[in-house]
C-alpha positions in Angstrom: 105.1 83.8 63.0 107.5 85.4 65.4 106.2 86.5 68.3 106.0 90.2 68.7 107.6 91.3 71.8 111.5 90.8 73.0 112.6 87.5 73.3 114.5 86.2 76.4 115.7 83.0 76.6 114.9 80.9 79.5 117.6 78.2 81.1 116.5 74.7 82.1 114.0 74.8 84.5 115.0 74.2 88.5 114.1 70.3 87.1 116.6 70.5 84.3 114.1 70.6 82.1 113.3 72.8 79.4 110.3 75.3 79.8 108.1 76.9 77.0 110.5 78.3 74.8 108.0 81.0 73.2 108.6 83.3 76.2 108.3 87.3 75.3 108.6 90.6 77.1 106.1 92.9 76.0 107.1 96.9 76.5 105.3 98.6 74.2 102.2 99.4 73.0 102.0 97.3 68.9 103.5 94.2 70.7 101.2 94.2 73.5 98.2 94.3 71.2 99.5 91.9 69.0 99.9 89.2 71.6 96.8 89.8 73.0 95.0 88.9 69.9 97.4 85.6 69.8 95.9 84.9 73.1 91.9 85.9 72.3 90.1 82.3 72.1 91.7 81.4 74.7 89.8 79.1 77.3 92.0 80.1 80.0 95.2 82.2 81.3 97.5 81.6 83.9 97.8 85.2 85.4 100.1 86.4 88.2 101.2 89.9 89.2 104.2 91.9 90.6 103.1 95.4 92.3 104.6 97.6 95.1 102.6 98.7 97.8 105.1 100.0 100.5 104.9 104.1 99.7 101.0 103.7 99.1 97.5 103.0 99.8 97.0 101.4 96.3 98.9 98.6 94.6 100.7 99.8 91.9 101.4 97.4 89.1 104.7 96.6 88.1 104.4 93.7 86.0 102.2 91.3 84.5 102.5 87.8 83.8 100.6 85.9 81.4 100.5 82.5 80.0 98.7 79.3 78.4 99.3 75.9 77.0 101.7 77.1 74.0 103.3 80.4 74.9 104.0 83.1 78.1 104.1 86.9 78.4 105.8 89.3 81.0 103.9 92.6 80.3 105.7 95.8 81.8 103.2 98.3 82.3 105.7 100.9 83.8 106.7 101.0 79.7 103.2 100.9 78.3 100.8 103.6 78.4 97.7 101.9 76.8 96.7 98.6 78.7 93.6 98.2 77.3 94.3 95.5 75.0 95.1 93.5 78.2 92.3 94.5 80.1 90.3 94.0 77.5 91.6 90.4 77.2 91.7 89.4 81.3 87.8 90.8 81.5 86.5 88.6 78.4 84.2 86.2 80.5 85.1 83.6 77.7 88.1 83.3 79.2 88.9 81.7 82.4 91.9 83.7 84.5 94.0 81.2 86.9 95.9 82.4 89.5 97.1 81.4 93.2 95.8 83.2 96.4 93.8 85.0 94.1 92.9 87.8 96.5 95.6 90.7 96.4 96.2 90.5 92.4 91.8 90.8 92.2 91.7 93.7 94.5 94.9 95.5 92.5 92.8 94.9 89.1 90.0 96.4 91.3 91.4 99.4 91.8 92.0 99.9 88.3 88.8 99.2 86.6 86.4 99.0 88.9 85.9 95.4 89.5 87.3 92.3 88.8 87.9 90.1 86.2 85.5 86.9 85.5 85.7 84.3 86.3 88.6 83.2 87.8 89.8 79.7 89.2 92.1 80.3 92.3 95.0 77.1 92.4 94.7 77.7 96.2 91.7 77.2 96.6 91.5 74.4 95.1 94.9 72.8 96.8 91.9 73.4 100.0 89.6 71.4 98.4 91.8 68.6 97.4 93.2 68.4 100.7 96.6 70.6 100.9 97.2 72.9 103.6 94.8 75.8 103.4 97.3 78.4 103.2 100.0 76.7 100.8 102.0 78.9 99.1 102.8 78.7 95.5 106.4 77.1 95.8 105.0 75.0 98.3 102.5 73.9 95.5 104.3 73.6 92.9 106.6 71.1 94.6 104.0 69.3 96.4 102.3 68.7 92.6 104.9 69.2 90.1 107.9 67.9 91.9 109.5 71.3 90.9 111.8 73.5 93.7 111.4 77.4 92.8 114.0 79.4 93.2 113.1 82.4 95.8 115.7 84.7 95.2 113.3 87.4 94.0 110.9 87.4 96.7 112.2 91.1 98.1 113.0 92.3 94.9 111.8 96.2 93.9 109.7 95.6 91.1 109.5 99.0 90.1 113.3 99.0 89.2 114.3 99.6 85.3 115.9 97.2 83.7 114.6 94.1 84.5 117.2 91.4 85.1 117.0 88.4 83.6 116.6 86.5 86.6 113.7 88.5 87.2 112.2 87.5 84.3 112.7 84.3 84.2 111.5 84.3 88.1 108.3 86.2 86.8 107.4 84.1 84.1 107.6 80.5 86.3 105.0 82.0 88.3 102.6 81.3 85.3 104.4 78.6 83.6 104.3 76.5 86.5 100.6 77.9 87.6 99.1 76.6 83.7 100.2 73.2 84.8 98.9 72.9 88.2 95.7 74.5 87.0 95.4 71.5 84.7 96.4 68.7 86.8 93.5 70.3 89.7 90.5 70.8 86.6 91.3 66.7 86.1 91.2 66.0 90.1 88.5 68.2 90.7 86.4 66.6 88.1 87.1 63.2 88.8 85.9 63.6 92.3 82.6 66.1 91.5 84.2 68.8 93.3 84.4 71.5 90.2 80.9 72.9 91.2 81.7 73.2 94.7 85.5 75.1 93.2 83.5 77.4 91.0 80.9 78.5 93.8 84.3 79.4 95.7 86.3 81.0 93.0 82.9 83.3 92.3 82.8 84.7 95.6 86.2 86.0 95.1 84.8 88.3 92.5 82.4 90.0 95.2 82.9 94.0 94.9 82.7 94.4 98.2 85.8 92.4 99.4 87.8 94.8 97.8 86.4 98.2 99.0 86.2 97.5 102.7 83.8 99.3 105.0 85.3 102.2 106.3 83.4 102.0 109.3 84.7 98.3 110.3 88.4 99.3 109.8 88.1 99.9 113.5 87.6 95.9 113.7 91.6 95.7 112.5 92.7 97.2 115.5 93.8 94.7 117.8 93.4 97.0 120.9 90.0 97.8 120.1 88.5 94.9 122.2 89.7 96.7 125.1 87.8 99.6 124.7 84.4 100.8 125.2 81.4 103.0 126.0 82.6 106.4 124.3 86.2 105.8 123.9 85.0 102.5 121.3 82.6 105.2 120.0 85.6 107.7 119.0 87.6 105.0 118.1 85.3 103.6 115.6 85.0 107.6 113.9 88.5 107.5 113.9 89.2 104.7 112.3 86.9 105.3 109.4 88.2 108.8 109.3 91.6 107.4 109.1 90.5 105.0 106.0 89.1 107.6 104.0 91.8 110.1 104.3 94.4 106.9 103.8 92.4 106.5 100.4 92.5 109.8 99.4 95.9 110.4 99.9 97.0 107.2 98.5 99.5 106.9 101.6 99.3 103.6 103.5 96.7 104.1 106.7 99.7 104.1 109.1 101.3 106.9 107.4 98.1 108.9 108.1 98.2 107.8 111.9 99.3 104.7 113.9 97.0 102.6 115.6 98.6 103.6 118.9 97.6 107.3 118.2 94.3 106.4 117.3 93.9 104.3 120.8 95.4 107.3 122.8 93.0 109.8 121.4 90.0 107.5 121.9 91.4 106.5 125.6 92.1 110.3 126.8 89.1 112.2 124.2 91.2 115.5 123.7 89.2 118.2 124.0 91.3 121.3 122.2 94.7 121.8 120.5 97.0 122.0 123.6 95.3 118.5 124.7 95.9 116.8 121.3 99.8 117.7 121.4 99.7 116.0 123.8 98.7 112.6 122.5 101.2 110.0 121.5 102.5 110.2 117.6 100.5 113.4 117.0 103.9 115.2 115.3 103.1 118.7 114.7 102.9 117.9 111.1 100.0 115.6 111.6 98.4 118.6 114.3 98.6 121.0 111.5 96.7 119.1 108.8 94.7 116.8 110.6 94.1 118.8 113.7 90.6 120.2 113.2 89.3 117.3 111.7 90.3 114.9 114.6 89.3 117.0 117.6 85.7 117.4 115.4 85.4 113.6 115.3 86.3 113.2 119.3 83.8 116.6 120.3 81.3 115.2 118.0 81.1 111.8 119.9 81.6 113.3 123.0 78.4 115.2 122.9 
């Protein structure tokens, strides 16, 4: 049966050889369904994703790259309205999800549902556990286990761009081809030495809520400077941070856009006590004065007291 989405041919891969040939982009709604249910029974997915986060608080998701043992999927939700049918396939807890450095593409899928799919087995992790370096990067991994050299000429590329070259595609779909095989070579190693349990007690805590919806009152805590402070100027500094979060959230701007660290340290160091006196304070633009004005010298009084 043909498969339902576009095809794209893929070259040799950076080996020479060739990769899974039943390689599909999926942009709209029929085809994504209909691969999804070629991929229900599944007992696991390589998953990676591509998402922009440089204009926003929130990842937004660009792509989507799915594949197992016989076939892989680039899914372009920027074309495709109804994503359920994916959803609906990454949160079946039949279904084991593989990815590497599992962290950022679990708090994007977060941020979209809720919570996170499960359960998950995280390549990196596991390179930890079998000895690699605890912060190997895919390439690296892929090289170190496959003998395979990546190409990284799409490492800066804007995702959110329409059309999709294919380069990009094909650069999008090694990230799971590539991922299905290490993820079978580390079930085998794992095993063999009776380290799966100790992998899966790992790869669950990954799926904790609360690692993706930080504490707005730690934020503070990322703030290198902070250790520098105390007494009531740590106090404001602390509100403001948290302050900053929340607003950051709300907004969906990234927190620096809200304020820069430095502003926040400068308030907290000289504890403005009016308008004239917060003018005054380093990055405090008159845009920012007008909208966050009131609400900062609140938090700084407030404390003060």
């Amino acid at each position: 049966m043909r498969p339902p989405g576009r095809i794209f041919q893929p070259g040799p891969g950076p080996g020479g050889e060739h990769m899974n040939e039943d390689l599909e982009l999926i942009e709209n709604e029929s085809a994504l369904a209909q691969h999804c249910e070629r991929l229900r029974g599944s007992a696991w997915l390589a998953v990676d994703t591509e998402f922009e986060r440089t204009n926003t608080y929130y990842p937004e998701l660009c792509l989507v790259q799915v594949a197992n043992e016989r076939m892989t999927a680039v899914i372009d939700p920027l074309a495709i309205a109804d994503l359920e049918p994916l959803y609906d396939l990454l949160y079946d807890a039949a279904i084991c999800k593989v990815f590497h450095a599992a962290r950022q593409d679990l708090e994007l899928f977060f941020h979209i549902k809720g919570n996170v799919p499960a359960p998950v087995f995280d390549t990196q992790q596991a390179a930890t556990l079998l000895g690699y370096d605890r912060e190997i990067g895919y390439a690296n991994l892929v090289k170190a286990t496959l003998g395979v050299e990546l190409a990284k000429t799409q490492t800066r590329t804007n995702w959110k761009r329409r059309p999709l070259t294919h380069t990009q595609l094909e650069y999008a779909a090694d990230d799971v081809i590539y991922l299905a095989r290490v993820y079978e070579l580390f079930k085998l190693k794992l095993d063999a030495s009776g380290q799966l349990p100790e992998m899966e007690a790992a790869c669950a805590a990954l799926t904790r809520p609360e690692l993706y919806q930080p504490d707005p009152g730690m934020m503070w805590q990322k703030i290198k400077a902070a250790r520098h402070l105390d007494g009531k100027a740590l106090a404001v500094l602390k509100q403001l941070a948290a302050w900053r979060e929340l607003t950051a959230r709300t907004e969906n701007q990234p927190r620096k856009w809200i304020l820069q660290d430095s502003t926040l340290l400068d308030m907290a160091r000289r504890l403005p006590a009016d308008r004239d006196a917060l003018s005054c304070i380093k990055g405090m633009n008159d845009r920012a004065l007008k909208k966050y004005g009131a609400a900062l010298l609140e938090i700084v009084g407030a404390v003060k007291e």
